[in-house]
Structures are given as structure tokens and as C-alpha cells.
N, C-alpha and C positions, 0 to 999 in steps of 0.2 A: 136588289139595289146594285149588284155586280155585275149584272148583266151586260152593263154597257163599260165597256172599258175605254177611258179616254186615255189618247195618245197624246203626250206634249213634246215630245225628242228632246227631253231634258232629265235629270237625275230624279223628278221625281214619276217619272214610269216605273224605272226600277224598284223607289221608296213605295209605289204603291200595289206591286206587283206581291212585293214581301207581306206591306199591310194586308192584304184579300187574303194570301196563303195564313195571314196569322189569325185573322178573325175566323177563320172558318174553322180554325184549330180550337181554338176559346171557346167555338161554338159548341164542341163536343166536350170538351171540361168541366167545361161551367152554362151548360143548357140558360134557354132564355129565362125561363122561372125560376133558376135557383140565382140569376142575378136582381133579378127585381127582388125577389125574396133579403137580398143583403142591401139592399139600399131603403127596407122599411121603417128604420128607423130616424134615416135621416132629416132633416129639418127642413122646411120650407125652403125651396132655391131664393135667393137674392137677384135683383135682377143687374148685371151687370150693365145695360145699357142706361136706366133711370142712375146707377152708380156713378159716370159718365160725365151726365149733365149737373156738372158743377162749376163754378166760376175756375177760371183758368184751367189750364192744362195738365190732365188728371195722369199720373201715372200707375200703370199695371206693370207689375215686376214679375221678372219671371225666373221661375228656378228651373234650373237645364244645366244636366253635366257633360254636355259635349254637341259637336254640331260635327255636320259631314266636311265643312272645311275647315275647322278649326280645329276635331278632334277633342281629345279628355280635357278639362278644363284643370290646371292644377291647381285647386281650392276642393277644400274639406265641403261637402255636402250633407248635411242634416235638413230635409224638407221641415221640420217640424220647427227648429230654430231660425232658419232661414225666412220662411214665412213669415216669426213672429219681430226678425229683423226690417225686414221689407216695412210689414206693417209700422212699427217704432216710428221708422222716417217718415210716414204718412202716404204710404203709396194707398191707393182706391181699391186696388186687387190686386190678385194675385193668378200670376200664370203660372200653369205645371204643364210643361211637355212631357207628355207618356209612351209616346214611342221608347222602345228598345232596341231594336238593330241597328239603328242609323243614329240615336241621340240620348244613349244610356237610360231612356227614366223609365217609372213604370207606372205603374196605376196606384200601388202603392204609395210611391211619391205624392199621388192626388189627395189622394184618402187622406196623408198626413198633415198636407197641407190643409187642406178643407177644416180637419180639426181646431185646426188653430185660428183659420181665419174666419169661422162661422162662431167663436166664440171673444170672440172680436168685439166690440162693444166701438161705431156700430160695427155689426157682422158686416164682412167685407165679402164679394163675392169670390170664386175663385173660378178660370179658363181651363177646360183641357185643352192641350193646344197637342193635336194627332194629324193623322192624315183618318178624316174620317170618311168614308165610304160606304158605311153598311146603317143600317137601324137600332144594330145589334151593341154599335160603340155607344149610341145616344144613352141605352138601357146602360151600361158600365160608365158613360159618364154620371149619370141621376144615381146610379148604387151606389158609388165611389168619391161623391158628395163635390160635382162641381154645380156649377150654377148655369154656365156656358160653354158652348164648346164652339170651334174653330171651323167652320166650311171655306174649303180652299176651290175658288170659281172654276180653275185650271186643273181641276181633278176630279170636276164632274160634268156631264152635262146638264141641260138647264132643267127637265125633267128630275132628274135626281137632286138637285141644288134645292127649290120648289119643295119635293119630295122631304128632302131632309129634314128644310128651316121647321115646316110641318110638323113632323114627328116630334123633333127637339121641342119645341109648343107645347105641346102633348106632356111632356115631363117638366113643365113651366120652366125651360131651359132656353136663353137667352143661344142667337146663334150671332158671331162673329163672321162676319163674311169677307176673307181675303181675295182681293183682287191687285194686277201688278201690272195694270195698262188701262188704255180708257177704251177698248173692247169690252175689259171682262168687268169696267167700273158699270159699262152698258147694262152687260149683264145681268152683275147685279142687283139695277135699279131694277130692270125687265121682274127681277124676284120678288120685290119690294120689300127688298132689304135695310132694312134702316137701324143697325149698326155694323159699319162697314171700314174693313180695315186695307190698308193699302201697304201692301211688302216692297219695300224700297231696294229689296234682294234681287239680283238677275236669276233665275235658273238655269240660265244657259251657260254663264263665268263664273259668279257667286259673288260677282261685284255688285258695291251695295252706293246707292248712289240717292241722296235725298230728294235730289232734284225728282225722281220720280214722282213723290207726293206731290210735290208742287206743281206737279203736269198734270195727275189726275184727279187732286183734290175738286176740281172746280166741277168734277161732272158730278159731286156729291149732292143728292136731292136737298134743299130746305128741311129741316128734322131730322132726317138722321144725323148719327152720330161716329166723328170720323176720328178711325184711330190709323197711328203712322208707324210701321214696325220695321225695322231691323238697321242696323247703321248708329243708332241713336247713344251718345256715351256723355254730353257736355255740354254748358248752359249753352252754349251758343249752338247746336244743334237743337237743342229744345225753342229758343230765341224764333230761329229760320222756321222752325214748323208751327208754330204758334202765327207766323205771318202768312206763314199758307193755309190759317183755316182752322189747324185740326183742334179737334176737341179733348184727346189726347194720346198718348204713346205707349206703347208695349218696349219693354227696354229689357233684357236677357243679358248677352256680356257684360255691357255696360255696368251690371250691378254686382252681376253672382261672384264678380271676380275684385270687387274689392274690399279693401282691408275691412273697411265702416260701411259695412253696407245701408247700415240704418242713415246716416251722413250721404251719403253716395246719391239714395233715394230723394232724402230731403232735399239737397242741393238742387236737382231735378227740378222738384217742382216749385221752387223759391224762382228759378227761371223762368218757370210758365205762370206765372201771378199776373200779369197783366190780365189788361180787356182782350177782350176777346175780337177775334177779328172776322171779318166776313168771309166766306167765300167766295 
């Protein structure tokens, strides 16, 4: 699955240059059967996309202690407490970014979170949200108790995109598929991907711009299910993307860094209560 290395001439060449060097490393630590082996106990995945389809505008909150443009977050991080704050306010899931060189978290992080939000009543799903690349992350997200994990369009080719959602199947793991233009929304579709997230992020400035969504939302198929990520912090950004469509949002700053997080959350999605709107 490395084989083919895609070039985007933006920051995450580098971010995935580091992921291949680190998975190959894991490889040797932690061999493929002593990681299935650790994920035997774990509980039936959740499906994050049926999680989803619920009236108004569903929030996944995400726990992440830093980003490459923003740097350390200054707020206390406990995955365990954090999680079960998330959930209080009513968020649907829960996102964990697991990278380490580029965005502090670990696997760990997932693992603590999963605990809390699979005991959840209902259980909630939980996202790794990596640069994933290999086969080998799918087997570490299913041991380390996520439900779904993260395919980024623009970091794979469509053999490997294909290739992956696939595999992720295979460990009844829900795949998220980020695209950040109505090329890779093509894409995408081309995969038949149907739950499909659109990064309102540039890679090339880090400017974060909503209008994105609302340029590529409409190339979303009928059924799938459209989630809107980065930028998002206030009703009235929830408002605007509720009018374009989406079904719901991934929200990360926005949340980890306030006082009430539980509040923070709620508020969220007291904004997306409306009907729903067409594509």
C-alpha cells in the first residue's frame, strides 16, 4: 500500500513521508498479529455513518492537542474526561487524532476515548482521524477501539482509496472519506464512497474558508452522508452549513478549547435543529 507515493506540493508530503517512516517502525514493534491479538476483546464497531443519519445537524467532536498551524493547544487534555464531556453536550461521536509528530496524540488517546464512548448508553462511535496509508493503521484502528477511521482523497491514489475503504469493511470499520475540491468530491464518488467529508482547510495556506463546502457539497451523491470539517466554532457557522446540505460537522478547536465543553457542544447542535435541507 506504499508503494505508490502521492505527491500534493503541500505540507502533507512531508506529514506523510513521516507517517510511512513511522508505520514501518510499528511494524516491527508491534508485528500484525500481536495487534489483532490486542484488539480481541474489543466490542462490536458502531457504525458512524447510520450514527449520522439523524434529524438535524449531528456533531463529532474531536479531541486534538495541537495542529501544525496552531501549535500546543493551551487546555488541559484528559481523552477520558474529555470524551465523556463531548458526549454530556450531546455530540454523536467522537473524533481522536492519533498522529504524533505533527499533532501531539497517540493511539492511546483512542483507546481512552473508545472506552468511554462505547460505554456510552447509546454507545457512540469514535473516528481515528490519521493520515492513513497502510493496512496495517486499519488493524491499530479495530485493536484500539475506533469504529471509523479517516481516508484523505489527496493522499492516495484511487487504487489505494478503493483498496483501503475495502479493508476498513473487513474490520466492520466505517471509512470517512476527506475530499477538499469537486476533483477529489469526483473522486470520491468514482470509490463509492458514501460517507464523505469535505475539509474546508487549504493545504497550501491553512486558510480555512467555508465557502468550500458550499462549492462542493452539491457534488455529494443522493445517500451519502456529508460531513463539513475544519473552520467551524459558532451557531452561525453551523446555521450556513446546515443551508448547504451537510448532514453534519466535525468541530476540533472549536470545542477542545473551551471552558464548558459540554455547553460548547450543546450550543452546536441547538443550531443545527432545523429541517434539513437539500442538496
Amino acid at each position: 500500500m506504499t508503494s505508490s507515493v502521492v505527491k500534493t506540493g503541500t505540507v502533507l508530503d512531508r506529514i506523510l513521508a513521516q507517517t510511512r517512516n513511522d508505520v514501518e517502525q510499528r511494524k516491527i514493534a508491534a508485528p500484525f498479529e500481536a495487534v489483532i491479538e490486542r484488539g480481541a476483546d474489543r466490542p462490536a464497531p458502531v457504525s458512524l455513518r447510520q450514527t449520522l443519519q439523524q434529524p438535524g445537524v449531528s456533531v463529532i467532536a474531536e479531541i486534538k492537542r495541537a495542529s501544525p498551524s496552531r501549535g500546543l493547544f493551551p487546555v488541559e487534555i484528559d481523552p477520558s474526561v474529555v470524551a465523556g464531556e463531548y458526549l454530556a453536550g450531546g455530540a454523536a461521536a467522537i473524533s481522536v487524532l492519533t498522529d504524533e509528530p505533527f499533532f501531539h496524540g497517540s493511539l492511546t488517546d483512542l483507546e481512552r476515548a473508545a472506552s468511554i464512548a462505547h460505554r456510552h448508553l447509546p454507545a457512540a462511535p469514535v473516528l481515528r482521524k490519521d493520515f492513513i496509508v497502510d493496512a496495517y493503521q486499519l488493524a491499530e484502528a479495530w485493536a484500539y477501539g475506533a469504529d471509523a477511521v479517516l481516508l484523505i482523497v489527496a493522499a492516495l491514489t484511487d487504487i489505494q482509496l478503493v483498496t483501503l475503504m475495502a479493508a476498513a469493511a473487513q474490520y466492520g470499520l466505517d471509512t470517512l472519506v476527506e475530499v477538499h475540491d469537486r476533483s477529489e468530491m469526483e473522486r470520491a464518488v468514482m470509490a463509492e464512497a458514501s460517507l464523505i467529508g469535505i475539509n474546508n482547510r487549504n493545504l497550501r495556506t491553512f486558510a480555512v474558508d467555508l465557502a468550500v463546502t458550499e462549492a462542493v457539497a452539491a457534488g455529494c451523491p443522493n445517500g451519502a452522508v456529508l460531513v463539513s470539517e475544519s473552520g467551524i466554532f459558532n451557531a452561525a457557522d453551523i446555521e450556513r452549513l446546515r443551508q448547504a446540505g451537510v448532514d453534519a460537522v466535525l468541530v476540533g478547536e472549536g470545542v477542545i478549547v473551551a471552558r464548558d465543553r459540554a455547553a460548547a457542544v450543546a450550543g452546536l447542535i441547538e443550531a443545527g435543529a432545523g429541517p434539513a435541507i437539500p442538496r
